[in-house]
TIVO-2410 file (N, C-alpha, C; in nm, 3 decimals):
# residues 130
REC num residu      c1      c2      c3 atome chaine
REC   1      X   2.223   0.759  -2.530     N      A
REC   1      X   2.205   0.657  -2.631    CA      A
REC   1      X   2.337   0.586  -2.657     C      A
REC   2      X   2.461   0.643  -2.668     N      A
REC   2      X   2.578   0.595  -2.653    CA      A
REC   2      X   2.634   0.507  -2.541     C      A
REC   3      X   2.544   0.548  -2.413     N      A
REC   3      X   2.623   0.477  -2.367    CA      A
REC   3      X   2.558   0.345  -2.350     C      A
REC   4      X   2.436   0.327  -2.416     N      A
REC   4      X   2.340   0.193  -2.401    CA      A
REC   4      X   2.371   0.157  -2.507     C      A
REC   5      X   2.418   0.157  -2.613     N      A
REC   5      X   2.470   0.132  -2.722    CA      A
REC   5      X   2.651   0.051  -2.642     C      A
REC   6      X   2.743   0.112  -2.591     N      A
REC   6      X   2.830   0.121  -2.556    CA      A
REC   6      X   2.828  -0.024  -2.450     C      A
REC   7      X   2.691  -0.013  -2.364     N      A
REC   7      X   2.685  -0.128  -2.244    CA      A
REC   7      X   2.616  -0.250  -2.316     C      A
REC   8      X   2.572  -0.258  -2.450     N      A
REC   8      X   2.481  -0.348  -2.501    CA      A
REC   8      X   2.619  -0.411  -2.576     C      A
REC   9      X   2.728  -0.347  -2.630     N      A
REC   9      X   2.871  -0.398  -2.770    CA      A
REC   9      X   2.938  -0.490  -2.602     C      A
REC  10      X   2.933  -0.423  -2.491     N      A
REC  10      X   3.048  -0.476  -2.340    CA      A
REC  10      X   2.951  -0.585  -2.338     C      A
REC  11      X   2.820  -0.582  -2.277     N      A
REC  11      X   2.773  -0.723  -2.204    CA      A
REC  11      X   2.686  -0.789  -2.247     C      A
REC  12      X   2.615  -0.749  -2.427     N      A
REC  12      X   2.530  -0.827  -2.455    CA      A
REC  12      X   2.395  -0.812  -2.440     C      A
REC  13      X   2.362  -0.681  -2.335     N      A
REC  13      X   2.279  -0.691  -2.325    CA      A
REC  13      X   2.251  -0.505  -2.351     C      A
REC  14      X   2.116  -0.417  -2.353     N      A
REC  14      X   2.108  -0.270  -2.317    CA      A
REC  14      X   2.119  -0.282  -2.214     C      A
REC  15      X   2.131  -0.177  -2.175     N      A
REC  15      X   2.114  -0.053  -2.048    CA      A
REC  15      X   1.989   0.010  -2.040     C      A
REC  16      X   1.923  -0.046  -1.920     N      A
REC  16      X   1.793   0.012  -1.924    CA      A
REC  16      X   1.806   0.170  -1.851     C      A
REC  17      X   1.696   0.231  -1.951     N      A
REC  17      X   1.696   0.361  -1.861    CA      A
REC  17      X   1.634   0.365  -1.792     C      A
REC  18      X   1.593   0.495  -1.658     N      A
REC  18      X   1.528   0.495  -1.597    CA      A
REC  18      X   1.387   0.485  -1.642     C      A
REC  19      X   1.373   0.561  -1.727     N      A
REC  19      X   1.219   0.599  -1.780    CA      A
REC  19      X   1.198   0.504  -1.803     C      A
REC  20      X   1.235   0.403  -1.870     N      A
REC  20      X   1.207   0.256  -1.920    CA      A
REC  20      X   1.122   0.187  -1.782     C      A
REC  21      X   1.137   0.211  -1.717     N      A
REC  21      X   1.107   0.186  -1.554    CA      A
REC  21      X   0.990   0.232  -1.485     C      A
REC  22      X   0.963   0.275  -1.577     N      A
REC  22      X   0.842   0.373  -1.471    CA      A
REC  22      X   0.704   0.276  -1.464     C      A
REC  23      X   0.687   0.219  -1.563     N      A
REC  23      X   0.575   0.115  -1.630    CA      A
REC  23      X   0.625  -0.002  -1.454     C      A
REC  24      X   0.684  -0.056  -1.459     N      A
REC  24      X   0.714  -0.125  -1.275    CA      A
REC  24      X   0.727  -0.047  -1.154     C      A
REC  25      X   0.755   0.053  -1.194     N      A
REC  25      X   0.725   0.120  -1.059    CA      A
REC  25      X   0.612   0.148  -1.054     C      A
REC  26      X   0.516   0.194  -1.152     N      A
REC  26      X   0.328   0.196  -1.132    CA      A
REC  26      X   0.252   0.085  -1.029     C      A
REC  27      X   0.313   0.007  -1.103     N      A
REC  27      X   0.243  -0.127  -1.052    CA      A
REC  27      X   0.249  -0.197  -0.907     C      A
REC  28      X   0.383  -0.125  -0.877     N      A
REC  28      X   0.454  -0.128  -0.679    CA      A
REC  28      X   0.290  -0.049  -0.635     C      A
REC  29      X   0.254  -0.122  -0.520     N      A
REC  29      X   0.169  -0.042  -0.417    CA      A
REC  29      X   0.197  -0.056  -0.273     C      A
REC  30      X   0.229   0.076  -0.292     N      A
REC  30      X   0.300   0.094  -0.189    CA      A
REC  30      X   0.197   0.185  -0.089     C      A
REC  31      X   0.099   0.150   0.038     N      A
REC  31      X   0.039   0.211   0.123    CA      A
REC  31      X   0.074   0.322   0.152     C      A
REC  32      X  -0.002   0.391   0.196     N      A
REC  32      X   0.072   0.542   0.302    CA      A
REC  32      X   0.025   0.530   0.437     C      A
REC  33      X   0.183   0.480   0.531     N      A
REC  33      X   0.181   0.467   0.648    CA      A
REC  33      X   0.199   0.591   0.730     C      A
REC  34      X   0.175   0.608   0.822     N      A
REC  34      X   0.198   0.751   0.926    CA      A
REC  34      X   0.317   0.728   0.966     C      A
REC  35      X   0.387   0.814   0.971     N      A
REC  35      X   0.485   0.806   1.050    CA      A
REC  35      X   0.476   0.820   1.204     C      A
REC  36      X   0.566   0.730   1.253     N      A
REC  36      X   0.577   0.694   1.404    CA      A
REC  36      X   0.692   0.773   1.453     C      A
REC  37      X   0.629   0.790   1.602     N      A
REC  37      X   0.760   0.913   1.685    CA      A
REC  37      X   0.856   0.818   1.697     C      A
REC  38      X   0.974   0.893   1.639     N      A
REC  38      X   1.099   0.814   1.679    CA      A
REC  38      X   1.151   0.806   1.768     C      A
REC  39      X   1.108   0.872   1.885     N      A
REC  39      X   1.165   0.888   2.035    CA      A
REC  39      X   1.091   0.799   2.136     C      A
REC  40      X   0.960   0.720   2.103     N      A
REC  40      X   0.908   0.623   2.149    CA      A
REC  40      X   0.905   0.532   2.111     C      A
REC  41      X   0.959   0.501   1.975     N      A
REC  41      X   0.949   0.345   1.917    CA      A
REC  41      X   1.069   0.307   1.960     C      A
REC  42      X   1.163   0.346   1.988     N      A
REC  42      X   1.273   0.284   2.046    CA      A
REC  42      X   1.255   0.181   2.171     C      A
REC  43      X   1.311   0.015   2.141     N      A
REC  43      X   1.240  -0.078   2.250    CA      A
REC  43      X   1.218   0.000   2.410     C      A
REC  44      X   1.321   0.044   2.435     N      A
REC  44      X   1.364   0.092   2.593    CA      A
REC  44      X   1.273   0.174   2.593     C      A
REC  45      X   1.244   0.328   2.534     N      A
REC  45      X   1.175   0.385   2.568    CA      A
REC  45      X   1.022   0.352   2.552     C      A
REC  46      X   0.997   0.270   2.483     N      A
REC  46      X   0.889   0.251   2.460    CA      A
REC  46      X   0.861   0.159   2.590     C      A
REC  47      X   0.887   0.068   2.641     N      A
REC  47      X   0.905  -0.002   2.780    CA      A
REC  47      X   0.843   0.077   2.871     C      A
REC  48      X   0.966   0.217   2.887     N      A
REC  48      X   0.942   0.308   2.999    CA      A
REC  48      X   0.797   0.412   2.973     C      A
REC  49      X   0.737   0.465   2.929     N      A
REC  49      X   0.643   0.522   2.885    CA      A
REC  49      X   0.502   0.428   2.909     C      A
REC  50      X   0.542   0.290   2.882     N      A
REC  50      X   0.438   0.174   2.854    CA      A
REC  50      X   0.389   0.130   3.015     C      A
REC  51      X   0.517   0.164   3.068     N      A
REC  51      X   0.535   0.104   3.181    CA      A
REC  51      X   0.414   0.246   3.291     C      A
REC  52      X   0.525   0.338   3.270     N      A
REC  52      X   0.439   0.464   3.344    CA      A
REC  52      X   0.285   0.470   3.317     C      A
REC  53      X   0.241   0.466   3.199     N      A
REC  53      X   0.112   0.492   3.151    CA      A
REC  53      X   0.036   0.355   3.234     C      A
REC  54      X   0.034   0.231   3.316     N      A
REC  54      X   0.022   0.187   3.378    CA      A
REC  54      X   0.003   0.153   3.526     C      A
REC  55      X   0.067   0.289   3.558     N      A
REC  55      X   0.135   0.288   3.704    CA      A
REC  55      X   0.148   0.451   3.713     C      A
REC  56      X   0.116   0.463   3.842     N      A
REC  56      X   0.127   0.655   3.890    CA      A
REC  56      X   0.302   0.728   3.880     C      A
REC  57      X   0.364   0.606   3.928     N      A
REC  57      X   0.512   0.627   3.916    CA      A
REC  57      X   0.548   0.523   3.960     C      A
REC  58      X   0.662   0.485   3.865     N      A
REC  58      X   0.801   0.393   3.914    CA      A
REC  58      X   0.899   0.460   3.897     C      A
REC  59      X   0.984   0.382   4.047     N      A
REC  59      X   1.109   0.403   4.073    CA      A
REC  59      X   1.197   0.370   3.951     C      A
REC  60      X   1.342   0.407   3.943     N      A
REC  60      X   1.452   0.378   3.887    CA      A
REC  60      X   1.449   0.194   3.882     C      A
REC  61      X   1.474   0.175   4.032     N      A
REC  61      X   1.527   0.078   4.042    CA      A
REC  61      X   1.402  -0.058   3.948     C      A
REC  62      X   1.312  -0.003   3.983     N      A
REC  62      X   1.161  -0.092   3.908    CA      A
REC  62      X   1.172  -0.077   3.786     C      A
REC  63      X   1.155   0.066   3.755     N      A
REC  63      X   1.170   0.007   3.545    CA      A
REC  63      X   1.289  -0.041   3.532     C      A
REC  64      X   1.445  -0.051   3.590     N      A
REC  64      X   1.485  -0.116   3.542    CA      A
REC  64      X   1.503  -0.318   3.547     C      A
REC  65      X   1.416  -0.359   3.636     N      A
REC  65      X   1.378  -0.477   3.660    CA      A
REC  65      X   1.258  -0.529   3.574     C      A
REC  66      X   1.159  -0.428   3.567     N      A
REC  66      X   1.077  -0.506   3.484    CA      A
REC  66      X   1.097  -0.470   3.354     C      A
REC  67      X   1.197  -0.379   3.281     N      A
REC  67      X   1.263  -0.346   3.115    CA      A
REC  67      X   1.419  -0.478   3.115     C      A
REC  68      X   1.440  -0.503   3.246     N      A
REC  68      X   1.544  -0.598   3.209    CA      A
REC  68      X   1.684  -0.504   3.145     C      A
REC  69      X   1.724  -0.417   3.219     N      A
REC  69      X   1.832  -0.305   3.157    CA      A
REC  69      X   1.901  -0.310   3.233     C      A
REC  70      X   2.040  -0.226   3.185     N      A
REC  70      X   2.139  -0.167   3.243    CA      A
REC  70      X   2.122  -0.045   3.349     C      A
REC  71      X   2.179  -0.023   3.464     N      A
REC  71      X   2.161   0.143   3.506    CA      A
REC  71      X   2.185   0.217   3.374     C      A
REC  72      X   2.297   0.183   3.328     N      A
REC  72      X   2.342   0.310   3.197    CA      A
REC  72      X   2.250   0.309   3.076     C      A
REC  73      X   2.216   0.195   3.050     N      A
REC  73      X   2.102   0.177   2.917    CA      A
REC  73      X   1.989   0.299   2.962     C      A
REC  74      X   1.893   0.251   3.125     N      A
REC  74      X   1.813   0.341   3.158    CA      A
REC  74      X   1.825   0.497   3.151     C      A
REC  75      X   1.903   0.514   3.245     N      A
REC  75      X   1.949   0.647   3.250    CA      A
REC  75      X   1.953   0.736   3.081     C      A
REC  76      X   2.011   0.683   3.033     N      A
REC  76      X   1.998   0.757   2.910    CA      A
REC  76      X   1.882   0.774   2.840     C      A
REC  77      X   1.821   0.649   2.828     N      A
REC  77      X   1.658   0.654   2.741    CA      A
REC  77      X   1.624   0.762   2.792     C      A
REC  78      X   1.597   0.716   2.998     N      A
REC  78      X   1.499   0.799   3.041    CA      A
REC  78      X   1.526   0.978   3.035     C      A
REC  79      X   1.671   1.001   3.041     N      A
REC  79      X   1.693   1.120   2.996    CA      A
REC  79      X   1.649   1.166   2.878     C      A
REC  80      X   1.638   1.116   2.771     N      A
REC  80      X   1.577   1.144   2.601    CA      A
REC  80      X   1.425   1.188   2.671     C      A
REC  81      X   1.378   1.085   2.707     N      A
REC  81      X   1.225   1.136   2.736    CA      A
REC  81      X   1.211   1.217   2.834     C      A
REC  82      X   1.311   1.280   2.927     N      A
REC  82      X   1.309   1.362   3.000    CA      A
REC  82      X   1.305   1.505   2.964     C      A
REC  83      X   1.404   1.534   2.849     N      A
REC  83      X   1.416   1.615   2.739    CA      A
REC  83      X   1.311   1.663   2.657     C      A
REC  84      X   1.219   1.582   2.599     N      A
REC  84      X   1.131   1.557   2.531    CA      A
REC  84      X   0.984   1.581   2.630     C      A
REC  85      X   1.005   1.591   2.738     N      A
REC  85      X   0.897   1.614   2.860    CA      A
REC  85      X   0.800   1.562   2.796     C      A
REC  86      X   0.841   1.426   2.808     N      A
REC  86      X   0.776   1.294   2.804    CA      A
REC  86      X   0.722   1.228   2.959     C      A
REC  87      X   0.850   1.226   3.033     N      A
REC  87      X   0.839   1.196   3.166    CA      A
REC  87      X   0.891   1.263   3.267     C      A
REC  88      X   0.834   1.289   3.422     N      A
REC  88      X   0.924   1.416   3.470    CA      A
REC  88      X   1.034   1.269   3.568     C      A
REC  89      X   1.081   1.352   3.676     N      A
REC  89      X   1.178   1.252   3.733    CA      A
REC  89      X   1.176   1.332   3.855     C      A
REC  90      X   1.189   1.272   3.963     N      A
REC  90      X   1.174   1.313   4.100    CA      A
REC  90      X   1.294   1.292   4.165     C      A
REC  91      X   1.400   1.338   4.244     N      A
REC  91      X   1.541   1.280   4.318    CA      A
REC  91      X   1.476   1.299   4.466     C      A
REC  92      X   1.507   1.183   4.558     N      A
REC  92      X   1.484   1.242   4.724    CA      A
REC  92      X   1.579   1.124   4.750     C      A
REC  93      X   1.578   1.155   4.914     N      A
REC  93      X   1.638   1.064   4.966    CA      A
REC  93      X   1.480   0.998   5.082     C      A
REC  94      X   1.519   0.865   5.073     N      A
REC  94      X   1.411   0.782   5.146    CA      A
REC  94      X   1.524   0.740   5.329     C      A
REC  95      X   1.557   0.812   5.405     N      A
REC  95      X   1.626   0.773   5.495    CA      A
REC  95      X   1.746   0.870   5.465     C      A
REC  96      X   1.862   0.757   5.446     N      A
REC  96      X   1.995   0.787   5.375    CA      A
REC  96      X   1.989   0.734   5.249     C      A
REC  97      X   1.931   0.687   5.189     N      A
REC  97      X   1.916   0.585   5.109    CA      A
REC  97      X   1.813   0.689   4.929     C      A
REC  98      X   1.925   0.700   4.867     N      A
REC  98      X   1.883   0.817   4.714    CA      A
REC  98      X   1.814   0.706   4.641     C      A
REC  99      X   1.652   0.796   4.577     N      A
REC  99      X   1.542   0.706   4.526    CA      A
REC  99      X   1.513   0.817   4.384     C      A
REC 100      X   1.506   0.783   4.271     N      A
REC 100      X   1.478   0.825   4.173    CA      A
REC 100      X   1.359   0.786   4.116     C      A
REC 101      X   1.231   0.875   4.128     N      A
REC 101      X   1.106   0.858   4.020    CA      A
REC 101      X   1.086   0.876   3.953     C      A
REC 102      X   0.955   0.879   3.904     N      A
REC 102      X   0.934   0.875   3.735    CA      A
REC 102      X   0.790   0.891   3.729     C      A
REC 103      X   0.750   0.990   3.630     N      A
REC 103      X   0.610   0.977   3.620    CA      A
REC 103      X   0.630   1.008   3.477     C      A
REC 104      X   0.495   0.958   3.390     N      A
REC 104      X   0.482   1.017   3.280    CA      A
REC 104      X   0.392   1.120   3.293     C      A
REC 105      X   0.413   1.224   3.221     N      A
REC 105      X   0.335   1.321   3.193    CA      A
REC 105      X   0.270   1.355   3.091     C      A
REC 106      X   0.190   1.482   3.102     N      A
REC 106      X   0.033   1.449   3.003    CA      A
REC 106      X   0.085   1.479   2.901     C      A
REC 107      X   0.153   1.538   2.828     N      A
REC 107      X   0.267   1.532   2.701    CA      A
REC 107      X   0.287   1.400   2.674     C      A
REC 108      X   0.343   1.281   2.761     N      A
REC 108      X   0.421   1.161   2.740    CA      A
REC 108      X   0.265   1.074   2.723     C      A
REC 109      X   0.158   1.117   2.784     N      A
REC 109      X   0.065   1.024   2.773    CA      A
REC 109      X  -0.012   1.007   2.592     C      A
REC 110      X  -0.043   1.186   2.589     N      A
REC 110      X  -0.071   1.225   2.513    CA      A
REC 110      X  -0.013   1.142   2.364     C      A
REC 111      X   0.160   1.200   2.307     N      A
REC 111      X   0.239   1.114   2.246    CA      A
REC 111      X   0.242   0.954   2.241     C      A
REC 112      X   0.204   0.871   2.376     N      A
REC 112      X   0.186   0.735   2.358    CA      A
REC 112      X   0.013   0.683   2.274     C      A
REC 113      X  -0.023   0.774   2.335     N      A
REC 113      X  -0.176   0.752   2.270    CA      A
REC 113      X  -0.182   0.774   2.088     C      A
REC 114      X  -0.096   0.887   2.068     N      A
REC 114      X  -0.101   0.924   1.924    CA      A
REC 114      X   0.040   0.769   1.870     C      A
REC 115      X   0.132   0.726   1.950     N      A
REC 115      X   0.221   0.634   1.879    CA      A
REC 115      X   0.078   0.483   1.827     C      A
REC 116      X   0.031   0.462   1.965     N      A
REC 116      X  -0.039   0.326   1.965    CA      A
REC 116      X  -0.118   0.343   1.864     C      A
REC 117      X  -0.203   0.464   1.848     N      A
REC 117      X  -0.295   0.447   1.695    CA      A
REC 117      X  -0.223   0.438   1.569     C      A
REC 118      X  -0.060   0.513   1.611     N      A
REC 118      X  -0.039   0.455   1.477    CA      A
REC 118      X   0.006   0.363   1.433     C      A
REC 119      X   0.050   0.283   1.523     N      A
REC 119      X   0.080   0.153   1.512    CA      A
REC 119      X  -0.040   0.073   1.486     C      A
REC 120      X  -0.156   0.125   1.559     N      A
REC 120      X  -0.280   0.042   1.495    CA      A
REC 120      X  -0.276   0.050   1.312     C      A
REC 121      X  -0.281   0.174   1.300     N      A
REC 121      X  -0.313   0.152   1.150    CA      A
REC 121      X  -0.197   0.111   1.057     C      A
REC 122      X  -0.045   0.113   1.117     N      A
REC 122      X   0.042  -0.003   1.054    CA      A
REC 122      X  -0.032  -0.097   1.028     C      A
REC 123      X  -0.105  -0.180   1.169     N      A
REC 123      X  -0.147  -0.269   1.174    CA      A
REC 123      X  -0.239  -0.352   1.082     C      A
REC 124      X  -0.318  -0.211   1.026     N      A
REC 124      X  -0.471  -0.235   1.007    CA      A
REC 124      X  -0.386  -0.261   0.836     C      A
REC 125      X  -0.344  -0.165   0.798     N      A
REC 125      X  -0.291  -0.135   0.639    CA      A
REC 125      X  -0.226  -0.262   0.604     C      A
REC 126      X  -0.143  -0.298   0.708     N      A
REC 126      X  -0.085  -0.444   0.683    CA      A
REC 126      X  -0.131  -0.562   0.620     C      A
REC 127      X  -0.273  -0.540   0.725     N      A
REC 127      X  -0.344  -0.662   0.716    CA      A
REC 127      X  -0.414  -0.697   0.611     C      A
REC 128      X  -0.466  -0.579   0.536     N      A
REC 128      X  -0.585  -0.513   0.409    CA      A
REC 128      X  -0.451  -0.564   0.341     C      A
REC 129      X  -0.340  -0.543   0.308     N      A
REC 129      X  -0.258  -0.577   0.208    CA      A
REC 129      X  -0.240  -0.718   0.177     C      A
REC 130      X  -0.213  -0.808   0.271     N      A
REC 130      X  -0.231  -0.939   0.231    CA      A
REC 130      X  -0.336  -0.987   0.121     C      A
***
């Protein structure tokens, strides 16, 4: 009480308290969204996953042409989801010539299927809010 007393003699005005507050925060509606995997919403990985679930396997050199990346950008995502046995990764040599694959796996498929619905119902909650 002093010190709203104290901030009302300095600027003229009270000091609102919190509790004073609660009456506007009621009135906020605020949806309940799902939370989304944070290891696939990331642009890159989400690319690579998007990309596999499309295709039996791509090479290195392909997701990074059609994600538009760095070797080093790739390499790392795809390691996160490698980790995450999201996607497996294949090393051979084609000749002399070292070829790196990629498949997603039924874990990585699984996880994309549960991200996209929830992005649907971002979607859907969004829209009902307008």
């Amino acid at each position: 009480m002093a010190r709203a007393l104290a901030s009302h003699r300095k600027h003229g005005k009270p000091e609102a308290h919190p509790r004073d507050l609660s009456h506007a925060r009621a009135s906020i509606h605020t949806p309940e969204l799902p939370e989304l995997d944070r290891l696939i919403h990331e642009r890159i990985r989400l690319g690579i996953v998007s990309a596999l679930a499309t295709n039996d396997s791509l090479s290195f050199n392909d997701l990074k042409r059609v994600l538009k990346t760095t070797d080093g950008n790739l390499s790392v995502h795809a390691r996160k989801l490698e980790g995450a046995e999201y996607i497996s990764c294949v090393k051979f040599f084609e000749g002399r010539v070292p070829r790196t694959e990629y498949r997603l796996t039924a874990k990585g498929r699984a996880a994309l299927a549960k991200y996209l619905d929830q992005m649907e119902e971002w979607i859907r909650v969004t829209r009902e809010e307008r």
